[in-house]
C-alpha positions as CSV (number, residue, x, y, z in Angstrom):
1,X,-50.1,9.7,-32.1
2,X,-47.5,12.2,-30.4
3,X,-48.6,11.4,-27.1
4,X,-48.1,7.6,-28.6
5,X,-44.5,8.7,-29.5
6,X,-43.4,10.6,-26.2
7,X,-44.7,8.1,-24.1
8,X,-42.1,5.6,-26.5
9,X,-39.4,8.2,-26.0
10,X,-39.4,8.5,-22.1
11,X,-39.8,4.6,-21.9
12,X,-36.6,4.3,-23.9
13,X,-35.0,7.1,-22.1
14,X,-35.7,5.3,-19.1
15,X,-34.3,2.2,-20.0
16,X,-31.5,3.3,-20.9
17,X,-31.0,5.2,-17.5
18,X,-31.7,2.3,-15.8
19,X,-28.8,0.4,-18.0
20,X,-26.6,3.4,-17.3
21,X,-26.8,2.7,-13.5
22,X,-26.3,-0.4,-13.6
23,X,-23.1,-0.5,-16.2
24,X,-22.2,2.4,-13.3
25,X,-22.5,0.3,-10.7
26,X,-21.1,-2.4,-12.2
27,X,-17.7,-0.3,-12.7
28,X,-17.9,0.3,-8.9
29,X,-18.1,-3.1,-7.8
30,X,-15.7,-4.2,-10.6
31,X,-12.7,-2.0,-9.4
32,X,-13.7,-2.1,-6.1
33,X,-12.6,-6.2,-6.4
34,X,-9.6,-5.4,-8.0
35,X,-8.5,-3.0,-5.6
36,X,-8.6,-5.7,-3.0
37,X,-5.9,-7.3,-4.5
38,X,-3.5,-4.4,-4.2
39,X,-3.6,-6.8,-0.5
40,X,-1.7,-9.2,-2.3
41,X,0.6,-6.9,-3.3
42,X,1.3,-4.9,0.1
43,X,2.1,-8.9,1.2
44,X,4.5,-9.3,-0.8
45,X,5.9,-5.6,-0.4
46,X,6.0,-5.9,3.6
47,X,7.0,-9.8,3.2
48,X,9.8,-8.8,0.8
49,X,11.5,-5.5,3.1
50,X,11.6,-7.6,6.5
51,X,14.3,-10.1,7.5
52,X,13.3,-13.9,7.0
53,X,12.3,-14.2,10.6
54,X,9.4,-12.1,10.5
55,X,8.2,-13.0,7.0
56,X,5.0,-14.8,7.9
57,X,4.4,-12.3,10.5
58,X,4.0,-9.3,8.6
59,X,1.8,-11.1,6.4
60,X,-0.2,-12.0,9.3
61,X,-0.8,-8.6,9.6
62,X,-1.8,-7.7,6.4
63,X,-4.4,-10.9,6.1
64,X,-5.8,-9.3,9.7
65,X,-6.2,-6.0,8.8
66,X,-7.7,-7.0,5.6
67,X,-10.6,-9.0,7.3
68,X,-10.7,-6.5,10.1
69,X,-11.1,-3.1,7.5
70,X,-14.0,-4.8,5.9
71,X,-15.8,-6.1,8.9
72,X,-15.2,-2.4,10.4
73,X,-15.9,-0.5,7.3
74,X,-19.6,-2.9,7.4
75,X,-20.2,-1.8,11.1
76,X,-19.7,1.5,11.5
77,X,-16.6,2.7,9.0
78,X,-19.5,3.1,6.2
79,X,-21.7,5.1,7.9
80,X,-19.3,7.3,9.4
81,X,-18.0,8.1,5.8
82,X,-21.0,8.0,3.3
83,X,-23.9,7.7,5.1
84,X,-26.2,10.7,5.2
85,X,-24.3,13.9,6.7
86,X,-25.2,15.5,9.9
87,X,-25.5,19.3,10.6
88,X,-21.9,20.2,11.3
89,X,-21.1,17.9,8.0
90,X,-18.1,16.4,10.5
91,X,-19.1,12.6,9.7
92,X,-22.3,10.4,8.5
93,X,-25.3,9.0,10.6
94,X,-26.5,6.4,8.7
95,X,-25.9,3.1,6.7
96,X,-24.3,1.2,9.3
97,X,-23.8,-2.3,9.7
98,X,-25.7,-2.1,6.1
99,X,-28.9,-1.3,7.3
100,X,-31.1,0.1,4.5
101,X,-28.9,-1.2,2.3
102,X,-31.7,-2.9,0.3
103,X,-33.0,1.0,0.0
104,X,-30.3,2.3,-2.0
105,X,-29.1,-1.1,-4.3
106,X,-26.2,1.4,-5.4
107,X,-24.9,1.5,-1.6
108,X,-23.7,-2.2,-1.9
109,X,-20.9,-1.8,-5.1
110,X,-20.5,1.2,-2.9
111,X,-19.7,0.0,0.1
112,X,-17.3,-3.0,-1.9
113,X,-14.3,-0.2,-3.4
114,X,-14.5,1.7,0.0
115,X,-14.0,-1.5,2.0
116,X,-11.1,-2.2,-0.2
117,X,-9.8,1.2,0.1
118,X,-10.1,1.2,3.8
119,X,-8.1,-1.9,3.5
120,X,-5.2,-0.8,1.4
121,X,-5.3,2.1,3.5
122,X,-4.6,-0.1,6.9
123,X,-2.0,-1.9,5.2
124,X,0.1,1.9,4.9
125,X,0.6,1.8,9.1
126,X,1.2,-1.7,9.2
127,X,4.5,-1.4,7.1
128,X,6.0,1.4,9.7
129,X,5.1,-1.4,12.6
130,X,7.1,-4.0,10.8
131,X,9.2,-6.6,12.7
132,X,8.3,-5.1,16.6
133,X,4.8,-4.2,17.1
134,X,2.8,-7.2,18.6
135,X,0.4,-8.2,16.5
136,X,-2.6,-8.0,19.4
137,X,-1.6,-4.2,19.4
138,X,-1.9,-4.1,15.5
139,X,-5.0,-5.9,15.2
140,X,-6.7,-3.4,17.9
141,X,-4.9,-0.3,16.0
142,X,-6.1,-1.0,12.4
143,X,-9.7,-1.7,13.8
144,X,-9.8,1.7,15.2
145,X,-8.0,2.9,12.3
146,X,-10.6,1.6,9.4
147,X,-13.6,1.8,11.7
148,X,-13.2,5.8,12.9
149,X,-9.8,7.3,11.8
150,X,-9.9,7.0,8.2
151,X,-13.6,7.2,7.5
152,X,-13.7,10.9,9.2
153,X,-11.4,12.1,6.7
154,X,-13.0,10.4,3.5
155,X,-16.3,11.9,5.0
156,X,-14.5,15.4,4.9
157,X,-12.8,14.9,1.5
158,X,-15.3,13.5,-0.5
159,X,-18.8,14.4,1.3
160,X,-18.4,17.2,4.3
161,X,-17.3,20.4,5.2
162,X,-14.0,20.2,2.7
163,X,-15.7,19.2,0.1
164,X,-18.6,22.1,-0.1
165,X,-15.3,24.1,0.4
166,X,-14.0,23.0,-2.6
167,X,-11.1,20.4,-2.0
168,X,-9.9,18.1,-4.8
169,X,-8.6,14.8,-3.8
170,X,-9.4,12.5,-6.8
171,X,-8.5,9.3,-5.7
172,X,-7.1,10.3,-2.2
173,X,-3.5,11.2,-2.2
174,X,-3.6,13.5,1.1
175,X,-7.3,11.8,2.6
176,X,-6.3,8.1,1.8
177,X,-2.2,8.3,1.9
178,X,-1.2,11.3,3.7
179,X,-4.1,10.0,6.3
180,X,-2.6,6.4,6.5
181,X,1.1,8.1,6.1
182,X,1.1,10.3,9.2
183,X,0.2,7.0,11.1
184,X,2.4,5.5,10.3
185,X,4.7,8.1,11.3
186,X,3.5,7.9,14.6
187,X,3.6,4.2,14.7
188,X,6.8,4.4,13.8
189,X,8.1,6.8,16.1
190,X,6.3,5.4,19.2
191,X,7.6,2.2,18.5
192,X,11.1,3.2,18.6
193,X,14.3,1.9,16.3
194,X,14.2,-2.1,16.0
195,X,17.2,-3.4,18.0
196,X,21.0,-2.3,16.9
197,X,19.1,-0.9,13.2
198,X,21.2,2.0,13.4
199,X,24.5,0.8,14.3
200,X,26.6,0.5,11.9
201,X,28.3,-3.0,13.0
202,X,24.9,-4.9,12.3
203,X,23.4,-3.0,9.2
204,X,24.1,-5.0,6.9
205,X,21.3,-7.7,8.8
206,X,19.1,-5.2,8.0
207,X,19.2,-5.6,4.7
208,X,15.6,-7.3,2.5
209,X,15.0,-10.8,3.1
210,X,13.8,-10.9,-1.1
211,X,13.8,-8.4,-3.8
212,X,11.7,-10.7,-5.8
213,X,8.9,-10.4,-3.6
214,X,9.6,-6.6,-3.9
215,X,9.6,-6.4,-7.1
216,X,6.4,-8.7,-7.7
217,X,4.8,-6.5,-5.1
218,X,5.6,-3.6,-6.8
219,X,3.8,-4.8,-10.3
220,X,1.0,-6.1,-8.6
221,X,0.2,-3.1,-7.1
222,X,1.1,-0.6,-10.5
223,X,-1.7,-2.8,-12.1
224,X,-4.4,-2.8,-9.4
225,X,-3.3,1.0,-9.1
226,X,-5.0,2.1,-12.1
227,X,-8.3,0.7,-10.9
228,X,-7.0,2.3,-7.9
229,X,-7.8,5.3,-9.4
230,X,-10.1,5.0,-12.4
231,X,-12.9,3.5,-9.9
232,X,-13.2,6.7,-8.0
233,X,-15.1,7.9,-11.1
234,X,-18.1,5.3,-9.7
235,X,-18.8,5.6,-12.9
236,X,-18.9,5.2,-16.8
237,X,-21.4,6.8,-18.4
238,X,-22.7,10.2,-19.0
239,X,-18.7,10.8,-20.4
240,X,-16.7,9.1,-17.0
241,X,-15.2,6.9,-19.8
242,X,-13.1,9.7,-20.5
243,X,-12.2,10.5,-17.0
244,X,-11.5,6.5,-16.8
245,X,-9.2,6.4,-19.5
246,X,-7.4,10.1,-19.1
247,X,-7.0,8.6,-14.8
248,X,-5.3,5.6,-16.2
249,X,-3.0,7.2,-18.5
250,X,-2.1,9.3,-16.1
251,X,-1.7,6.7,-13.4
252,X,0.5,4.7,-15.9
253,X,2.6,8.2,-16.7
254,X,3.4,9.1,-13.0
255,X,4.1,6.0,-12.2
256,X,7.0,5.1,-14.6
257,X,8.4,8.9,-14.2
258,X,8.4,8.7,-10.3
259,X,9.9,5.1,-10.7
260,X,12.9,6.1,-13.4
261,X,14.0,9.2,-11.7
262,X,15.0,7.2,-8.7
263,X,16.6,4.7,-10.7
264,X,18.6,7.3,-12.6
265,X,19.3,8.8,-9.2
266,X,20.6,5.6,-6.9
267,X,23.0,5.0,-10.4
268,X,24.6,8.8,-10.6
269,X,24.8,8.6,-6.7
270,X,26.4,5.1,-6.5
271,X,27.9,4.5,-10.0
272,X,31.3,4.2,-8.4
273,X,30.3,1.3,-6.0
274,X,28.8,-2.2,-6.0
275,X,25.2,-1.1,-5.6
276,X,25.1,0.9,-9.0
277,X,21.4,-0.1,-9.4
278,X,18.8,-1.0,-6.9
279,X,15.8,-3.0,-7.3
280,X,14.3,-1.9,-3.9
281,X,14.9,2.1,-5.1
282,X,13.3,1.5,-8.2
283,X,10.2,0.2,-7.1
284,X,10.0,2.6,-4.0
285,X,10.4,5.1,-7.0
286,X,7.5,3.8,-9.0
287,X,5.3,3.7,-5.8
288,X,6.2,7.0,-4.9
289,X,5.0,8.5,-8.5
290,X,1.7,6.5,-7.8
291,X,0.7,8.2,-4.8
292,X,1.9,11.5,-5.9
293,X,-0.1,11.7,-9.4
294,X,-3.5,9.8,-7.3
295,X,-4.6,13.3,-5.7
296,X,-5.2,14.9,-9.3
297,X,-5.5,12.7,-11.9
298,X,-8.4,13.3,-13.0
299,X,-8.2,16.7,-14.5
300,X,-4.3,17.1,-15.6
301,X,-2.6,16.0,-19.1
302,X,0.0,13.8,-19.4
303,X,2.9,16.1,-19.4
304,X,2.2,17.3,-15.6
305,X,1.7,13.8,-14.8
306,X,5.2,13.3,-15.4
307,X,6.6,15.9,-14.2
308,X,4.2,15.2,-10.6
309,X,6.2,11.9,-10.7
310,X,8.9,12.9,-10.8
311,X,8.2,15.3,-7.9
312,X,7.3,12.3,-6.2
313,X,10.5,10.7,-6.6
314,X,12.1,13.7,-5.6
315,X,9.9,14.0,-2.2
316,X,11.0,10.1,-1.3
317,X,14.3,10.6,-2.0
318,X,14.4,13.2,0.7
319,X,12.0,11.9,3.5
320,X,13.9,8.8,3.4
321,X,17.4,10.4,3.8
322,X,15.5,13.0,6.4
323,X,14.0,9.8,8.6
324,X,17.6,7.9,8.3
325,X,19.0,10.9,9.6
326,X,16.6,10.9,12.5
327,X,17.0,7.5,12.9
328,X,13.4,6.9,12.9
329,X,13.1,3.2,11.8
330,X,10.6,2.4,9.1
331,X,11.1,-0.7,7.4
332,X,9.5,-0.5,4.1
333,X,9.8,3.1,3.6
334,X,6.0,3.8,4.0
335,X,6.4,7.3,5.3
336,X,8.3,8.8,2.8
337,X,5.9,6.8,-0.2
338,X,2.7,7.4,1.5
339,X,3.1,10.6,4.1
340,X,5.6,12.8,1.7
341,X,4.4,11.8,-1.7
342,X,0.7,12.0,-0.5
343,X,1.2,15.3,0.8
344,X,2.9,16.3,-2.6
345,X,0.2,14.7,-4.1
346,X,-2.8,16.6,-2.1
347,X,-1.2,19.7,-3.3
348,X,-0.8,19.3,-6.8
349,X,-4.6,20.1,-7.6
350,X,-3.5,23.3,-6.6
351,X,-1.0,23.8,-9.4
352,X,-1.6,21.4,-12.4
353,X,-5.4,20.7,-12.1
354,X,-6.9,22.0,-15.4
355,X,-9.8,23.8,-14.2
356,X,-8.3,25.2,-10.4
357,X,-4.9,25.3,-10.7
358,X,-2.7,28.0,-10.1
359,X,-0.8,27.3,-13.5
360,X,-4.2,27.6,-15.3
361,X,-4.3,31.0,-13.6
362,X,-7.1,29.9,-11.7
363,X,-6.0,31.9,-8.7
364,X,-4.1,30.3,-5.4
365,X,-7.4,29.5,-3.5
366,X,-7.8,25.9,-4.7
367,X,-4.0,25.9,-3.0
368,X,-5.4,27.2,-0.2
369,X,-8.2,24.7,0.3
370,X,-5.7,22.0,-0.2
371,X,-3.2,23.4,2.7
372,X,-6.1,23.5,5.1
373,X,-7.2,19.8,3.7
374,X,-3.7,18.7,4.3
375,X,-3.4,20.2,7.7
376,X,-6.8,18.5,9.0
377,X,-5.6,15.3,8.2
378,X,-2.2,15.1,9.7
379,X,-3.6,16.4,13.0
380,X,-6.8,14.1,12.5
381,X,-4.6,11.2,12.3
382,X,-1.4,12.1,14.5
383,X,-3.9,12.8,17.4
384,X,-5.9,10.0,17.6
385,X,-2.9,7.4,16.2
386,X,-0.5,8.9,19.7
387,X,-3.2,8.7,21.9
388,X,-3.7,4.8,20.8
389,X,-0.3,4.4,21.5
390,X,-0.1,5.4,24.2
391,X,-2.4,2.9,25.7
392,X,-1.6,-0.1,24.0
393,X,1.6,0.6,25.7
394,X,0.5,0.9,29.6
395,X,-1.6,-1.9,28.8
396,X,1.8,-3.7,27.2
397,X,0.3,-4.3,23.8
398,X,2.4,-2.0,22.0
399,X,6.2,-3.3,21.2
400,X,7.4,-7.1,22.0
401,X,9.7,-7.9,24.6
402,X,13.5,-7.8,22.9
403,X,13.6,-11.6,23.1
404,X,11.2,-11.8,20.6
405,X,12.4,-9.4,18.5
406,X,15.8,-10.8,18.4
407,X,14.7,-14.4,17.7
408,X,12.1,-13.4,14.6
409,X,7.9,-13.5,15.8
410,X,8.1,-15.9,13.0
411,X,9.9,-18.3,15.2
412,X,8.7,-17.8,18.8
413,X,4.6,-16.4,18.2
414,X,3.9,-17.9,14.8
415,X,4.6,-21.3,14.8
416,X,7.9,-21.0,12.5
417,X,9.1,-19.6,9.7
418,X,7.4,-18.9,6.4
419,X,10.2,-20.8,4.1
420,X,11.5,-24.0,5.0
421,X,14.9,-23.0,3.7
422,X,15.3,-21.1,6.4
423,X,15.3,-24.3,9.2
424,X,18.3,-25.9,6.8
425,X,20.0,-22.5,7.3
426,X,19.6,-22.5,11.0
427,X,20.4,-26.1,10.9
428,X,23.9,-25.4,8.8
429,X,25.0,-22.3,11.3
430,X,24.4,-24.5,14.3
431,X,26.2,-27.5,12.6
432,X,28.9,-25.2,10.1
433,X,30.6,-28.7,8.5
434,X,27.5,-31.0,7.8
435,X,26.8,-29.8,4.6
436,X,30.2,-30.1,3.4
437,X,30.9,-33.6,4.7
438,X,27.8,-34.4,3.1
439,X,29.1,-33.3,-0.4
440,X,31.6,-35.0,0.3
441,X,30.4,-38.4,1.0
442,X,28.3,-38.0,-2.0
443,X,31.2,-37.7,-4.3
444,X,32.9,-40.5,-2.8
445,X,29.9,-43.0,-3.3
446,X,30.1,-41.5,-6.9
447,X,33.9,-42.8,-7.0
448,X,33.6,-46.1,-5.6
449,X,30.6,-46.6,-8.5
450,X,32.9,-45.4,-11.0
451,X,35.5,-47.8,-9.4
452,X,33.4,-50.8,-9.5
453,X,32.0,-49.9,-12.8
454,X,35.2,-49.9,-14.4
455,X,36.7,-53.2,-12.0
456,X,33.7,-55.2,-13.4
457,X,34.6,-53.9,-16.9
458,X,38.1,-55.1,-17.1
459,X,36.8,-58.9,-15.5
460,X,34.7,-59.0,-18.8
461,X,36.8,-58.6,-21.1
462,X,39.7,-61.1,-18.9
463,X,36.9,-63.5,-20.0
464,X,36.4,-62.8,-23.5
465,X,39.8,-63.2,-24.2
């Protein structure tokens, strides 16, 4: 009878393992889908910060290195970053191009949220390449970015030599953003200043082509943010749930501090002007919280949440006035969001996290651990991003000629531009009186109507009388 009952017992407990897994792997795949659509929202970000004439362009970009992350991260970005570790614990030797897959069913919802990941992550250095980078030159970069760059560091962060040394990097601030950041960065300055951006005769055609898109952007991305970070649980039972929810309140938290301290900011710094309240800053706010709070989320309460958003605020603020100053051109401010707030954001474990930081009292060597993560990665990625760079620019792939540039890619590479408002608008500056003689004549035909309207009126009622 008892061996009746323990043999009922473990078949149970089994089952509901197996269950547990699979609700597990479920999660994974689940957040891993709705992290690709933070894609979508990078479109409209980078779409949004450009001028019109290199709208569909940038988008271009994004699409590419969306297909071109996954297709990498299938090949050989995978295997390099989960796959089994190798003796010096530097990257891993197996899983690629999904081999054994089949093995290890858990590897597939896997391999989904780090394929988005990798993706979001490729769409960081394509916003500091905005408006003059060819897009043969991009497409090479992000392939070498999500297939080797950015799976070495994950590997380190989340599986390597970091990890067993104790780094914390919940959801990736410094491996993911700082990573992405820093090449950005180096994008950036490689590339050089677009054409007259900082003199001060032509800045104000620098200016957004569309808030809107910007502000949709930003939204689209706060939501797919808290899967964003919740996912990297890969997990909901065995008590994840609770990490789930306390990542997504926290996520929700930084986000909205990070994203009213700039507000509140751009209105004490500019209440005296025409531009008391910016869209654009608000949203670059919000972002900035986002990436700051991602590092740590997992084990801090609300209250430092805030306060690590507001930090992250504080950190944009600064890199962007610091870059400006340097005149290092970055169109949709993704070096101060995603290099600054993500290194911010890679430290905070050190200081807030509930069970290492130095707060707590835990001691400074989870700070210390972090530094060294931090340091690894900028060199990692500033290395291998200049020396990229560099050839893409003796082969010519790097920077379009100036013709190009000052016409829009949209225009001259990409068969046009991505409204067709834009062609009337070109249409009205080449020919500066058509639209008003066309008003006109339209409000003449309107007259004569009215005229004859009121000619045949009076004729009727001649013949009544």
């Amino acid at each position: 009878m008892n061996d009746q009952f323990n043999q009922a017992h473990y078949d149970i407990k089994q089952e509901i393992q197996h269950y547990e897994h699979d609700l597990d792997h479920f999660w994974t795949a689940l957040t891993g889908a709705v992290v690709l659509i933070m894609q979508l929202g990078f479109a409209f970000l980078e779409g949004g910060c450009v001028r019109y004439r290199n709208i569909q362009s940038i988008i271009i970009k994004v699409y590419a290195n969306t297909a071109i992350s996954i297709i990498m991260m299938w090949i050989v970005g995978y295997g390099l970053m989960m796959g089994k570790t190798n003796d010096t614990q530097f990257n891993g030797i197996s899983g690629f191009a999904g081999f054994r897959f089949k093995d290890h069913p858990e590897s597939y919802a896997d391999f989904i949220f780090n394929a988005a990941l990798a993706a979001a992550a490729n769409s960081i250095v394509s916003g500091g390449a905005a408006e003059r980078m060819s897009i043969p030159g991009y497409i090479a970069l992000s392939a070498l970015f999500s297939g080797f760059i950015y799976p070495i560091c994950i590997h380190w962060a989340f599986k390597g030599w970091l990890y067993d040394l104790g780094y914390h990097d919940f959801a990736g601030s410094g491996a993911i953003h700082l990573t992405a950041g820093i090449g950005a960065l180096v994008v950036t300055y490689m590339l050089r200043p677009r054409t007259n951006r900082f003199n001060p005769q032509f800045e104000s055609q620098f200016k957004p082509a569309n808030t809107t898109f910007i502000c949709l952007s930003c939204l689209t991305l706060y939501m797919a943010w808290m899967c964003f970070n919740s996912g990297s649980t890969l997990a909901l039972s065995d008590g994840s749930v609770f990490t789930v929810g306390n990542s997504i309140a926290n996520t929700m938290v930084g986000g909205a501090s990070g994203g009213l301290f700039v507000f509140f900011y751009h209105y004490f710094t500019n209440r005296n002007t025409d531009n008391q309240f910016s869209l654009v800053m608000v949203c670059n706010g919000n972002l900035a919280g986002l990436v700051a709070v991602t590092g740590s989320n997992d084990e801090i309460e609300q209250w430092a949440a805030f306060v690590i958003g507001i930090i992250g605020g504080i950190i944009y603020v600064l890199v962007a006035k610091i870059l400006h100053k340097l005149h290092i051109d970055d169109p949709v401010d993704a070096i101060p969001i995603h290099a600054g707030c993500g290194l911010a954001g890679a430290m905070c474990p050190g200081w807030f996290d509930r069970r290492r930081g130095i707060y707590y009292e835990q001691g400074a060597y989870q700070w210390g651990v972090q530094v060294l993560g931090c340091v690894c990665f900028v060199a990692w990625s500033a290395a291998w991003h200049y020396a990229a760079c560099r050839i893409l620019e003796k082969m010519g792939l790097l920077r379009v000629n100036n013709t190009i540039e000052l016409e829009g890619l949209d225009p001259t590479i990409c068969g046009g531009h991505a409204f067709f408002y834009e062609s009337i608008r070109e249409q009205e500056m080449k020919e500066p009186f058509s639209f008003q003689r066309d008003v006109q004549q339209q409000e003449q035909a309107k007259l004569n109507e009215i005229e004859f309207d009121d000619r045949n009126l009076s004729i009727i009622k001649q013949g009544d009388k």
